[in-house]
MARTI-47552 format. One record per residue (C-alpha): residue number from 1; residue in one letter; x, y, z. Coordinates in nm, 2 decimals. Layout:
# MARTI-47552
   seq   type       xx       yy       zz
   NUM      a        X        Y        Z
...
This chain:
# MARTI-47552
   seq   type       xx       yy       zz
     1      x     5.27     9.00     9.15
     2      x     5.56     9.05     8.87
     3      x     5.64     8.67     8.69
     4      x     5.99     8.75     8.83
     5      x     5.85     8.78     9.17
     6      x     5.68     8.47     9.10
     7      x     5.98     8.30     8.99
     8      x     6.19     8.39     9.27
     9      x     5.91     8.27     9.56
    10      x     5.92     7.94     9.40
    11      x     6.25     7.91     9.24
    12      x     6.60     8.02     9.32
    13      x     6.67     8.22     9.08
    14      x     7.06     8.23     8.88
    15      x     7.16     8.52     8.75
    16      x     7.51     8.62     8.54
    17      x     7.83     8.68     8.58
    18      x     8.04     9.03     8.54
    19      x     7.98     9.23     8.23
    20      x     8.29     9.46     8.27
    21      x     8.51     9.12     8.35
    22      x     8.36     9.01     7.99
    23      x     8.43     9.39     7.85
    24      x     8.78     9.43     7.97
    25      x     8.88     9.12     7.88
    26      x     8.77     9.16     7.54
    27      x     9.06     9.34     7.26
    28      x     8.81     9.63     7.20
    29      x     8.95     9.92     6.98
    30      x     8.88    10.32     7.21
    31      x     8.79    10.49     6.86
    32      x     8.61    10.18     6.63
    33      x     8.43    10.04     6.95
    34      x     8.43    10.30     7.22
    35      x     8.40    10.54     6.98
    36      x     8.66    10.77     7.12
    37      x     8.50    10.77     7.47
    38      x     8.74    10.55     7.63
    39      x     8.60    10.35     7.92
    40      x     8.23    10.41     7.84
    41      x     8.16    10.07     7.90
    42      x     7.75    10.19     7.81
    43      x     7.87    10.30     7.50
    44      x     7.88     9.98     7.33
    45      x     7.48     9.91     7.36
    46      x     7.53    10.14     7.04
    47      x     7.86    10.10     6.89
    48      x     7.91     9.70     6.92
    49      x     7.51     9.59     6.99
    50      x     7.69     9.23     6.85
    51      x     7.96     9.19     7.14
    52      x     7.69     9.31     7.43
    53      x     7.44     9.07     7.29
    54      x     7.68     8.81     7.32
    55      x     7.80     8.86     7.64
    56      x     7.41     8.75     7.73
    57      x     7.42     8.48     7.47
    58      x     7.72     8.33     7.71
    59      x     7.57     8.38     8.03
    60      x     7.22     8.17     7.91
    61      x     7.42     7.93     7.72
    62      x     7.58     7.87     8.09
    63      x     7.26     7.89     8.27
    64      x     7.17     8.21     8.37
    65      x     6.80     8.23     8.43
    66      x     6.82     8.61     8.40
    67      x     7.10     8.89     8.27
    68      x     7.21     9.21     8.39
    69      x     7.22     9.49     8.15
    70      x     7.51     9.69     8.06
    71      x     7.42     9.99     8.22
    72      x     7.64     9.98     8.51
    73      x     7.71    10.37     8.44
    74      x     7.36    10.49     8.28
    75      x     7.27    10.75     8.47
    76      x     7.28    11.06     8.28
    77      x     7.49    11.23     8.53
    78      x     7.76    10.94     8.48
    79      x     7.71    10.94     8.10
    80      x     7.77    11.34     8.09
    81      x     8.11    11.24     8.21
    82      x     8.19    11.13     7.82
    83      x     7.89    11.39     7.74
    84      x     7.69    11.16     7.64
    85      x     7.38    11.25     7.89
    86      x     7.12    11.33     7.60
    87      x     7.16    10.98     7.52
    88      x     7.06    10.79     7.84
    89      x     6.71    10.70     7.74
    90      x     6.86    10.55     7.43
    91      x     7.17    10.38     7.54
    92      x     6.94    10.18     7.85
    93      x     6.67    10.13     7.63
    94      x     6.91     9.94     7.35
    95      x     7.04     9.78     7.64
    96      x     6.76     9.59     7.73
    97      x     6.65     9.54     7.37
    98      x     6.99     9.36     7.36
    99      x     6.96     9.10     7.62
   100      x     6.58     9.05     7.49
   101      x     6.71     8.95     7.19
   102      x     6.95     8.74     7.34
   103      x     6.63     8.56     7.50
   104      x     6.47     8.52     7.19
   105      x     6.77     8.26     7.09
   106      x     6.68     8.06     7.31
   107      x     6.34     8.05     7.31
   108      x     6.29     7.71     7.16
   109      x     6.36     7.54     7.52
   110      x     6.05     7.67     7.71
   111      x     6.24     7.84     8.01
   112      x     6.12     8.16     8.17
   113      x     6.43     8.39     8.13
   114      x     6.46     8.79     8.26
   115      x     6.60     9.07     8.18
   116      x     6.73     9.30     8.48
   117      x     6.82     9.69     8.44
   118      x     7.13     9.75     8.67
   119      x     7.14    10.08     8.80
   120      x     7.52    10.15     8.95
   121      x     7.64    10.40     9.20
   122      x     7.75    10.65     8.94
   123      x     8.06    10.83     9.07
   124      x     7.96    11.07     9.34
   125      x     7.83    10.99     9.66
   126      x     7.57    11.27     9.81
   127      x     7.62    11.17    10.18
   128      x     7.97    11.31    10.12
   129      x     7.83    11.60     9.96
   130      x     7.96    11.52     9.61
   131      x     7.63    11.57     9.45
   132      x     7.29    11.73     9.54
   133      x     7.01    11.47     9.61
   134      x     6.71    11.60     9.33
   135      x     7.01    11.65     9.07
   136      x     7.11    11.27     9.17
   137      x     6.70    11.16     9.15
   138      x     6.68    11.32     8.81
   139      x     6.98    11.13     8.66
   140      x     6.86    10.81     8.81
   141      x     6.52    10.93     8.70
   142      x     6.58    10.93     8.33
   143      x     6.80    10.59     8.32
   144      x     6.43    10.40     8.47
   145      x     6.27    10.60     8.23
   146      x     6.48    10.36     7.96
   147      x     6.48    10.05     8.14
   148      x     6.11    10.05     8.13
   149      x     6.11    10.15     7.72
   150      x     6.36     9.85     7.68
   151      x     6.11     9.64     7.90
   152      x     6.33     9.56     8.16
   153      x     6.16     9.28     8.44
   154      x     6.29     9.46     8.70
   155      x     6.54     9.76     8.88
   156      x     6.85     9.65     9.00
   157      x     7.01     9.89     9.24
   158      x     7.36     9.75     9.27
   159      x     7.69     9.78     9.45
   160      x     7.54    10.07     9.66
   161      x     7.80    10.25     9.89
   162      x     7.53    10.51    10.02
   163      x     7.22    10.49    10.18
   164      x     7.13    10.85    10.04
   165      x     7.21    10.74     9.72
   166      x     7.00    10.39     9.72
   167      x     6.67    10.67     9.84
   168      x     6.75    10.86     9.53
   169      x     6.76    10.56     9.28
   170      x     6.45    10.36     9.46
   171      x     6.24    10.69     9.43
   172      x     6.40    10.75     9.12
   173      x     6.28    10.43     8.97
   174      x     5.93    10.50     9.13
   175      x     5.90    10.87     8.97
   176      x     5.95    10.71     8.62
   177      x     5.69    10.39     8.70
   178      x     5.47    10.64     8.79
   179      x     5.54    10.86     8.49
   180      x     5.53    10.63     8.26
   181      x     5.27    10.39     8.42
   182      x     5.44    10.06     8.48
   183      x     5.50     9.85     8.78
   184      x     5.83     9.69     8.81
   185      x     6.02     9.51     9.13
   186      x     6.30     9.69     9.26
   187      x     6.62     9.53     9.39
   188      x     6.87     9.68     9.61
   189      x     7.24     9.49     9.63
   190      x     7.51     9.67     9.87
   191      x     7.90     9.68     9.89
   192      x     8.01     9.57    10.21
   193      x     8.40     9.64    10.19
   194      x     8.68     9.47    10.40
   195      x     8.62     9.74    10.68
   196      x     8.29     9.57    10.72
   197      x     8.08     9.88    10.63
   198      x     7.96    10.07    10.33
   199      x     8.19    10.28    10.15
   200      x     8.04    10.58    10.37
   201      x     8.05    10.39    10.71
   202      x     7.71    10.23    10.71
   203      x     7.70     9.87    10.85
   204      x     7.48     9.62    10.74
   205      x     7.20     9.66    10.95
   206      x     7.14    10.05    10.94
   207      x     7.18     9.98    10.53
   208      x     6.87     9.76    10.58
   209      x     6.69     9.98    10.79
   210      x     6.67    10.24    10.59
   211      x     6.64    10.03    10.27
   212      x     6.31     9.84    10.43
   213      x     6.14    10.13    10.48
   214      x     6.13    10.24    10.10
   215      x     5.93     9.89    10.04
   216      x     6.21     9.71     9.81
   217      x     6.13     9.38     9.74
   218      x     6.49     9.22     9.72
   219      x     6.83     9.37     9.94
   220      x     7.12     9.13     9.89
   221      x     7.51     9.23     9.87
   222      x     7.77     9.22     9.54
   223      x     8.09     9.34     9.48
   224      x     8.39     9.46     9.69
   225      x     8.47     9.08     9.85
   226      x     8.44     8.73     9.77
   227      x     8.19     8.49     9.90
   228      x     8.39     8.44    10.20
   229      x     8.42     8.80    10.36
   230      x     8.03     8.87    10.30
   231      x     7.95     8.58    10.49
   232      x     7.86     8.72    10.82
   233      x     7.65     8.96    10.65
   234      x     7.45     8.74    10.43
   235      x     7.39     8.52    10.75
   236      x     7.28     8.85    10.90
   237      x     7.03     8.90    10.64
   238      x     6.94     8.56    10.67
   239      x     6.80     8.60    11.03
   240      x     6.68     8.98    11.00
   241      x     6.56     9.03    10.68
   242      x     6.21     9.01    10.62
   243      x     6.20     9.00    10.25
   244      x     6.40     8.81     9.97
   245      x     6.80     8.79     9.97
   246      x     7.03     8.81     9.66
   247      x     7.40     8.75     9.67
   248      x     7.63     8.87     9.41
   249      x     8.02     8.81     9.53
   250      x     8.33     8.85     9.33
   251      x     8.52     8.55     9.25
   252      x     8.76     8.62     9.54
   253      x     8.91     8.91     9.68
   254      x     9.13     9.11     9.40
   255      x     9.49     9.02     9.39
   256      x     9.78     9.22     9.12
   257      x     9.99     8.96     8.91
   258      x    10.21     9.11     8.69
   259      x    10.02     9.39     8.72
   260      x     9.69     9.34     8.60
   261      x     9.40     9.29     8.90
   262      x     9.36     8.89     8.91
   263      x     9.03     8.70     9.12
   264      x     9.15     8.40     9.27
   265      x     8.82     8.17     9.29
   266      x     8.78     7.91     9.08
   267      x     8.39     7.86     8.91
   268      x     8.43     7.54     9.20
   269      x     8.51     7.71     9.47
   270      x     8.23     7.97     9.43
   271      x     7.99     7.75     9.35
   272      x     8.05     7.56     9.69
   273      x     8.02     7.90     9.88
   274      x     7.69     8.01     9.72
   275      x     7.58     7.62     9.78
   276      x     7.65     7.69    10.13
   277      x     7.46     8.02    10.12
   278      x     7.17     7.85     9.95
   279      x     7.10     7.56    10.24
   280      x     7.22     7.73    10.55
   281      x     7.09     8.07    10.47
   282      x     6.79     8.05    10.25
   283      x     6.92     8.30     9.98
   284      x     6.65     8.36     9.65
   285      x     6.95     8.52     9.37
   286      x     7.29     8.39     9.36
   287      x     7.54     8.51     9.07
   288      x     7.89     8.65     9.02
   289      x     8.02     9.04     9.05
   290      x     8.39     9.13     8.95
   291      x     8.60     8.83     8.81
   292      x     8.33     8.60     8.73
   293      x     8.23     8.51     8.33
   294      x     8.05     8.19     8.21
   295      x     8.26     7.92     8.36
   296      x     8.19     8.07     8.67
   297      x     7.78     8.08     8.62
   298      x     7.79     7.69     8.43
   299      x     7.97     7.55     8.78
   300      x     7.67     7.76     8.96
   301      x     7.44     7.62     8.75
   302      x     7.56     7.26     8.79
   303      x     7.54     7.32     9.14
   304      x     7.16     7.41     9.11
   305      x     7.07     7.11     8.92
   306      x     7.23     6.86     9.14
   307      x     6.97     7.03     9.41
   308      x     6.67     6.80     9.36
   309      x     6.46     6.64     9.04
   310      x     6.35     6.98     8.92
   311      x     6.61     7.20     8.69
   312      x     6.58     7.48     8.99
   313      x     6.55     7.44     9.38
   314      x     6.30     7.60     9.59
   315      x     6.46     7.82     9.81
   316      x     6.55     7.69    10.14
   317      x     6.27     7.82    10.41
   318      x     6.46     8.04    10.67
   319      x     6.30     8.22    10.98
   320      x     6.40     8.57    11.06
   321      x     6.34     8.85    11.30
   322      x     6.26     9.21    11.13
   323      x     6.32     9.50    11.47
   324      x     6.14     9.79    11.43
   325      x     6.38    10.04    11.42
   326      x     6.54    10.38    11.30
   327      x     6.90    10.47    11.15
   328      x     7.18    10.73    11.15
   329      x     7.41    10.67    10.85
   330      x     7.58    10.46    11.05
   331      x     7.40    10.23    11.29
   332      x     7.06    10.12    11.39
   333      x     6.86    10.18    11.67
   334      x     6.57     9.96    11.77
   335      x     6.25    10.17    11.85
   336      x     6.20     9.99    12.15
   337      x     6.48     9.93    12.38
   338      x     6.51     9.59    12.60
   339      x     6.41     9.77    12.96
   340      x     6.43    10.10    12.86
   341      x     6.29    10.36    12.66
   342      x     6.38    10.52    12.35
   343      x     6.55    10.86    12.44
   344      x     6.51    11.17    12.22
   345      x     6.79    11.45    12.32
   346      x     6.57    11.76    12.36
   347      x     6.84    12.03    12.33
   348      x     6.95    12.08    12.00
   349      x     6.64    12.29    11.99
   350      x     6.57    12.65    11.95
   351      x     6.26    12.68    12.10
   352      x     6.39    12.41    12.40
   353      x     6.76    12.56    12.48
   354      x     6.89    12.89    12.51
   355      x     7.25    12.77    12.47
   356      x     7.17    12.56    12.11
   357      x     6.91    12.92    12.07
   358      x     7.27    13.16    12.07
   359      x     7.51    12.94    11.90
   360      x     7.27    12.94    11.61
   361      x     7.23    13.27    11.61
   362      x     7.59    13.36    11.61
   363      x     7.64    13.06    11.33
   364      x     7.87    12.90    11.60
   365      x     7.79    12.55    11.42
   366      x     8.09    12.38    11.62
   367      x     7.89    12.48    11.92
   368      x     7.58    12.33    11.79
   369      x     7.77    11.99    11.67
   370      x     7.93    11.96    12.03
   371      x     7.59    11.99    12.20
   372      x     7.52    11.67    11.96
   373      x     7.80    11.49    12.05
   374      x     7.73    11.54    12.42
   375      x     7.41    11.44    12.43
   376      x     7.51    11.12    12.25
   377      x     7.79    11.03    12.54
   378      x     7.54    11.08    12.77
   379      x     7.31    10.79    12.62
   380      x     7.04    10.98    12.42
   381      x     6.95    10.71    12.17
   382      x     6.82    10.97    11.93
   383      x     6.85    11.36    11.83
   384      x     6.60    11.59    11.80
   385      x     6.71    11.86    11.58
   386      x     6.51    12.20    11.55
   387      x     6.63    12.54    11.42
   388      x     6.28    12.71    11.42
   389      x     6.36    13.11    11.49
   390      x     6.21    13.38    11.41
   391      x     6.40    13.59    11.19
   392      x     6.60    13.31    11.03
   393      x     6.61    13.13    10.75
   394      x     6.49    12.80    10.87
   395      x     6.58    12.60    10.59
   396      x     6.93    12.69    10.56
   397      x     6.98    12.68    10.93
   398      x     6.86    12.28    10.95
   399      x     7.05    12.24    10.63
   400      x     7.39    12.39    10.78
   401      x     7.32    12.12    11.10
   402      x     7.20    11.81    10.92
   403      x     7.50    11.84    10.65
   404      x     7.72    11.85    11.01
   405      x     7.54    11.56    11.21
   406      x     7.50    11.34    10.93
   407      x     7.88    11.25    10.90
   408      x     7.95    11.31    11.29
   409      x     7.67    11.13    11.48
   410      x     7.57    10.79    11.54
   411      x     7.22    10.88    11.69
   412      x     6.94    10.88    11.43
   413      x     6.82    11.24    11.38
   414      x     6.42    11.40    11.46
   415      x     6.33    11.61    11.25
   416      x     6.15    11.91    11.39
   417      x     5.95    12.16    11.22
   418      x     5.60    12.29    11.15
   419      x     5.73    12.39    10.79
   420      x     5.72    12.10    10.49
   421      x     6.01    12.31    10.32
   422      x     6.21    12.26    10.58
   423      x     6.19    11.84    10.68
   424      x     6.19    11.81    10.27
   425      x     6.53    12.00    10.28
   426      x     6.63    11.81    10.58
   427      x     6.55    11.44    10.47
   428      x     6.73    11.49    10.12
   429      x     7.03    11.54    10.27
   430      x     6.98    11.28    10.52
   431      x     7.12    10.91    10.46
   432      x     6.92    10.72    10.78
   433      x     6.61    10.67    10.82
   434      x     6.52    10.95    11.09
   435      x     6.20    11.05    11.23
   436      x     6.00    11.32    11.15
   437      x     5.87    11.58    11.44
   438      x     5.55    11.58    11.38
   439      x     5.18    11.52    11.25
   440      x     4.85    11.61    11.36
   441      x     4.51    11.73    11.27
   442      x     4.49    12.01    11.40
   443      x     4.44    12.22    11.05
   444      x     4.25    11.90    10.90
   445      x     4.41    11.57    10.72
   446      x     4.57    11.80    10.42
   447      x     4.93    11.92    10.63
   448      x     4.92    11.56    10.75
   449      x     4.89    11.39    10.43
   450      x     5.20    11.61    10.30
   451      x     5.40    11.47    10.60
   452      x     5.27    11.11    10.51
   453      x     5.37    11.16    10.20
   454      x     5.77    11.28    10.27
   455      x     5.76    11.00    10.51
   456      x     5.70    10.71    10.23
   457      x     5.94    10.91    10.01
   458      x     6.24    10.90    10.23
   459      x     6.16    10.63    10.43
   460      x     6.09    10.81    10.78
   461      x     5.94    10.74    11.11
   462      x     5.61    10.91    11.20
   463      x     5.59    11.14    11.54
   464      x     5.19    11.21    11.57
   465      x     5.02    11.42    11.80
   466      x     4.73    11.35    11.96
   467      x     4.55    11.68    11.79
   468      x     4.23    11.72    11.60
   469      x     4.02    12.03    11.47
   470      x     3.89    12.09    11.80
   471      x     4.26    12.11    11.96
   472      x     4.50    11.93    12.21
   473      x     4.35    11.61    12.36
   474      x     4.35    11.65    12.74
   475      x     4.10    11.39    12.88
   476      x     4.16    10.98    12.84
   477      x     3.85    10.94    12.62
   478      x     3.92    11.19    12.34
   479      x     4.34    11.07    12.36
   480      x     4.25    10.76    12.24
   481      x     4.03    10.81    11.98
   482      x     4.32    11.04    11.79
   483      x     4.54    10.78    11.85
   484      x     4.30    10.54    11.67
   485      x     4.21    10.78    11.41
   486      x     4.60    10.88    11.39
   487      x     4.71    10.46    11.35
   488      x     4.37    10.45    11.04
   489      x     4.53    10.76    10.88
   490      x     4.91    10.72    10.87
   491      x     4.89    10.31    10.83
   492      x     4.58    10.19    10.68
   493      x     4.57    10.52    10.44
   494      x     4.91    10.55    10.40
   495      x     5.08    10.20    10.44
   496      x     5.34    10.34    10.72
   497      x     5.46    10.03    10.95
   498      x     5.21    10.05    11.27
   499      x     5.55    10.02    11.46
   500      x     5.70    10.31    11.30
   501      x     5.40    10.54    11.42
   502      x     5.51    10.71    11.76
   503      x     5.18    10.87    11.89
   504      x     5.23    11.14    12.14
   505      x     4.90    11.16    12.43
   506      x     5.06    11.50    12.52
   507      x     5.22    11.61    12.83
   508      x     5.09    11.95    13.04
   509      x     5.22    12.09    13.33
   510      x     5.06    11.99    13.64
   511      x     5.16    12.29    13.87
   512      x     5.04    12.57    13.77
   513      x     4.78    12.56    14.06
   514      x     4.45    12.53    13.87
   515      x     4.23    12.32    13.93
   516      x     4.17    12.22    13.59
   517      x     4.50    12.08    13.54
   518      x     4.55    11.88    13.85
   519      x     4.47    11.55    13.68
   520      x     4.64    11.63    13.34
   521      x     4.91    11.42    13.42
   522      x     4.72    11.14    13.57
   523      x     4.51    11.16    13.26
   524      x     4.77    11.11    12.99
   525      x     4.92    10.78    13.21
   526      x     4.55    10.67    13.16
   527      x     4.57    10.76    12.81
   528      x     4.92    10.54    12.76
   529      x     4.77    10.24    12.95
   530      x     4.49    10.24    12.67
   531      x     4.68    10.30    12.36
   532      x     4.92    10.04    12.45
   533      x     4.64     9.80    12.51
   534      x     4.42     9.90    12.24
   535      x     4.72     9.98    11.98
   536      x     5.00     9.75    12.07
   537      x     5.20     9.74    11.77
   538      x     5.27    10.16    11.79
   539      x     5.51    10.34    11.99
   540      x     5.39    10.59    12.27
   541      x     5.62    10.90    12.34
   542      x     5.60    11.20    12.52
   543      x     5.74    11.54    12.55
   544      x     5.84    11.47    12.90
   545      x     5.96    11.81    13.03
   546      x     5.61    11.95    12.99
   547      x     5.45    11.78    13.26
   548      x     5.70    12.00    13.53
   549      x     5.68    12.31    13.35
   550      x     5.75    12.62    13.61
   551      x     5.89    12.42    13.86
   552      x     6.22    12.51    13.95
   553      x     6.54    12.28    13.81
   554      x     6.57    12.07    14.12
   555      x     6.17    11.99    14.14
   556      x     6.18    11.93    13.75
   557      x     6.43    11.69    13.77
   558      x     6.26    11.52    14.04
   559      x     5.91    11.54    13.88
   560      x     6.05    11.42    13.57
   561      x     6.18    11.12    13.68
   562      x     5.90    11.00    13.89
   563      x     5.71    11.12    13.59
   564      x     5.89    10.88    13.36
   565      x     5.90    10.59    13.54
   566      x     5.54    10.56    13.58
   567      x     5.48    10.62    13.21
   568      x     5.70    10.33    13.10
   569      x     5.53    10.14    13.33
   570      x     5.22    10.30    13.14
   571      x     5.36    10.15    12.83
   572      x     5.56    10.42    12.69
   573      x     5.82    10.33    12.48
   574      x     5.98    10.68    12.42
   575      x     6.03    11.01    12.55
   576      x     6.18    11.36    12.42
   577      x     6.42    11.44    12.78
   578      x     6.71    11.52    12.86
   579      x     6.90    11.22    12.95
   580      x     7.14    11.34    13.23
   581      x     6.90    11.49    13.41
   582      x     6.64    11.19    13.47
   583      x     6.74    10.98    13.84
   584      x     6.66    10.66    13.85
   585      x     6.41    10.65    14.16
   586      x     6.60    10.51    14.40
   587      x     6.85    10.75    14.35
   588      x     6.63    11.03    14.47
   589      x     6.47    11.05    14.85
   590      x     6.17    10.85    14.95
   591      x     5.98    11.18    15.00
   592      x     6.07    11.33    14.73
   593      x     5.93    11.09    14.48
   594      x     5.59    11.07    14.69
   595      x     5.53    11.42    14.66
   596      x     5.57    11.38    14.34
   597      x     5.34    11.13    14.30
   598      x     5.09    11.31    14.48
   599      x     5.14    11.59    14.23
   600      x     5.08    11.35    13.95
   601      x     4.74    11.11    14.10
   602      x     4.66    11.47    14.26
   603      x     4.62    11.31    14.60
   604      x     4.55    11.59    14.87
   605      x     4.55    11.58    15.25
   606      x     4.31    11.67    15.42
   607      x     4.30    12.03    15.58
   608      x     4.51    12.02    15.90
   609      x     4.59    11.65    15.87
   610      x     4.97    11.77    15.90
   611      x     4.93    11.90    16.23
């Protein structure tokens, strides 16, 4: 473990105030200081290291146990805006070396002090298609890449308006660890506006869904409000959150006086507020965003010391619940669903639906996008999207609908395909934290450990099939042990959340009139009883429609829904259908439903028992 991660499980942990409240307030010349690059706040690592080194020198003086770095805007994709790009390593490197120094000053009173490398939003947000998720990784890539030089303690990923964005900079800032071999924490602070969401829609809880499942150590909030507005979602942190909490407000929301932008909170008042957050909500990082400076940290730090006899406060123990669940860019949805299952729409699929099959043929996207929509209305809690045809290109036909559902739908998104091209392509354009369709063994562990591998990248959910070398499972026995070898492979091998692995038994049809299918279906309900038992902690789904394959509609619909029922009994907790066309059982005739339960235990009557 880091010593800042240390710190922070023991201590709370105060960090600064605003550096552009400190920069604009400041009578700094464009040419001398800015050299000529007017509002390059970065700039000034190089051109005034004395004023940024100061601006540290204020913040510890006031009690800051740790400082920011001015690097707000040090991507190189931001920096290229004053074309300054080819100076990004340099200009985040300096701008640690800056606040180290600042350190150093005070280094004759013993205290533990940190420097923290903030990595802003940039300006262009790829869920609204601004910017192209590898050129955005790249940009974020290179500004790690002088963080770590500078020897920052840790990342800070703040005042994030976009889920797609936070996966490029948290995979950014593991590419460069990597590269350059160093391990630092990563933080991840989002702007909740007045609207209650992120700037693209996203509300607190799918934000932390999808930030969870990149393995950040910190998600807290900063910017856009005052302590006040962000407290119903630091209190939702509080009780959900499974890992440590910052907070980060601005000293009030922004008022114009005489028109110039004024914060309205006194270094008092906000120091009473993150008091507040600190004994009622058991928060790890306070500081200030927009409007706050040194008064505003010294009243914080007052605050602190009046806690107990030591000069920091543990933090306040807090007990939360962390659901298991996936996101759209917009909301979450728990994987398992209070008496119910989870339900995957089936027909945005190629190979599944001849309607979906001709609109994508004939490009007829708004076709495609309303077949979406309507499967949401009627309750599917997730989509599964597949544009497998032959003759197309694949990639740019799930590109063309994931660029459409991503802003339209509030389902999380499946997504389906055999090809690693193709989910790569999908999942960088994707903001949630979907699911991908799907893993198994049946060409050996290599294609699996590539889909393992997108799936800790982007933060996805895991559908596996129970299929090995030697093909589809069919009996109980051989079932389970894929499902056991699937659960060692994708979580103990690959760290994937047991609760995020959906194993699939596999569903066959039951009428084709062989005898060697009559007890398929009875066979996978044995299977589900057994995984759920044995593997409790993973989710069991199934392709449902499988299991009534050549039936006509009516019986399918009929077969299906006895069919479900008895699997959730089972223990299944998902299932790939078509929503509007499962009854609930006592909706459909008494006789009905027992021949189709004789179908599925393959109970037979005796010869001339009828007559």
């Amino acid at each position: 473990m880091s010593l800042f991660l240390e710190f922070i499980e023991k201590n709370v942990l105060l960090l600064d105030g605003a550096m552009g409240t400190q920069i604009q307030g400041a009578d700094l010349k464009v040419e001398e200081d800015y050299w000529g690059q007017e509002n390059c706040s970065e700039i000034l690592n190089l051109s005034r290291p004395d004023f940024i080194r100061n601006v540290h020198k204020k913040y510890f003086a006031a009690g800051s146990d740790a400082v920011e770095t001015n690097t707000f805007g040090g991507s190189t994709l931001t920096l290229e805006e004053f074309g300054l790009g080819a100076k990004a390593i340099e200009i985040n490197q300096r701008a640690c070396e800056l606040a180290h120094e600042a350190i150093a000053e005070f280094a004759h009173d013993g205290r533990k002090r940190f420097v923290i490398g903030a990595i802003g939003p940039g300006t262009k947000l790829p869920s609204l298609g601004h910017i192209s998720y590898d050129e955005l990784e790249a940009s974020f890539a290179t500004q790690c890449e002088g963080l770590i030089l500078g020897k920052a303690d840790a990342f800070l990923v703040e005042t994030a308006q976009d889920p797609l964005q936070i996966k490029a900079a948290v995979n950014a800032a593991k590419l460069a660890m990597q590269k350059m071999n160093a391990t630092l924490p990563i933080m991840v602070q989002v702007t909740v506006e007045t609207t209650g969401t992120l700037l693209v829609g996203s509300d607190i809880a799918a934000a932390a869904t999808v930030i969870e499942a990149l393995g950040v150590d910190v998600m807290g909030l900063n910017c856009a409000t005052g302590p006040q507005e962000m407290a119903d979602h630091v209190r939702w942190l509080s009780k959900n959150w499974p890992r440590k909490i910052s907070v980060l407000p601005n000293a009030g929301l922004p008022e114009m006086h005489q028109g110039h932008v004024h914060f309205p909170l006194s270094p008092e008042e906000m120091a009473k507020w993150l008091e507040r957050f600190l004994k009622e909500d058991g928060i790890n990082i306070i500081g200030g965003c927009c409007g706050s400076n040194e008064n505003h940290i010294a009243a914080i730090n007052a605050m602190l010391e009046r806690q107990g006899t030591s000069r920091r406060p543990a933090p306040t123990p807090r007990s939360f619940h962390w659901v298991p669940a996936v996101a759209s860019l917009f909301q979450q949805v728990e994987l398992r669903q209070e008496n119910s299952i989870l339900s995957i729409g089936e027909r945005c699929n190629a190979n599944g639906s001849k309607k979906f099959r001709e609109a994508q043929e004939n490009e007829d996207w708004e076709t495609c996008l309303d077949m979406a929509k309507e499967q949401v209305r009627e309750g599917s809690n997730t989509l599964d999207i597949c544009t497998a045809f032959v003759g197309r290109d694949e990639v740019r036909d799930m590109s063309e609908m994931i660029s459409r559902t991503r802003g339209s739908i509030t389902a999380p998104l499946v997504i389906d395909s055999t090809e690693l091209i193709v989910l790569e392509a999908a999942l960088k354009l994707y903001g949630g934290k979907a699911i991908i369709n799907s893993l198994n063994f049946e060409d050996g562990e290599e294609p699996a450990h590539k889909r393992m591998q997108l799936a800790k990248k982007y933060g996805a959910a895991m559908i596996a099939l129970t299929i090995d070398e030697e093909g589809m499972a069919k009996d109980v026995q051989r079932k389970v042990d894929i499902a056991h070898r699937l659960v060692d492979f994708c979580c103990g091998k690959y760290g994937l959340p047991m609760s995020d692995l959906l194993i699939d038994p596999l569903t066959f049809t039951i009428c084709t009139g062989n005898e060697d299918d009559r007890k398929l279906g009875l066979w996978t309900l044995e299977a589900i009883e057994r995984i759920h038992e044995e593997l409790p902690e993973v989710q069991i789904i199934l392709g449902l429609s499988n299991i009534s394959f050549g039936l006509n509609p009516a019986a399918r619909h009929v077969l299906n829904s006895v069919y479900l029922d008895h699997a959730q009994k089972a223990g299944m907790t998902g299932a790939i259908i078509h929503v509007s066309k499962i009854a609930p059982l006592h909706k459909i005739p008494k006789h009905e439903v027992e021949a189709a339960e004789d179908l599925i235990f393959d109970r037979r009557s005796p010869m001339g028992a009828a007559a």
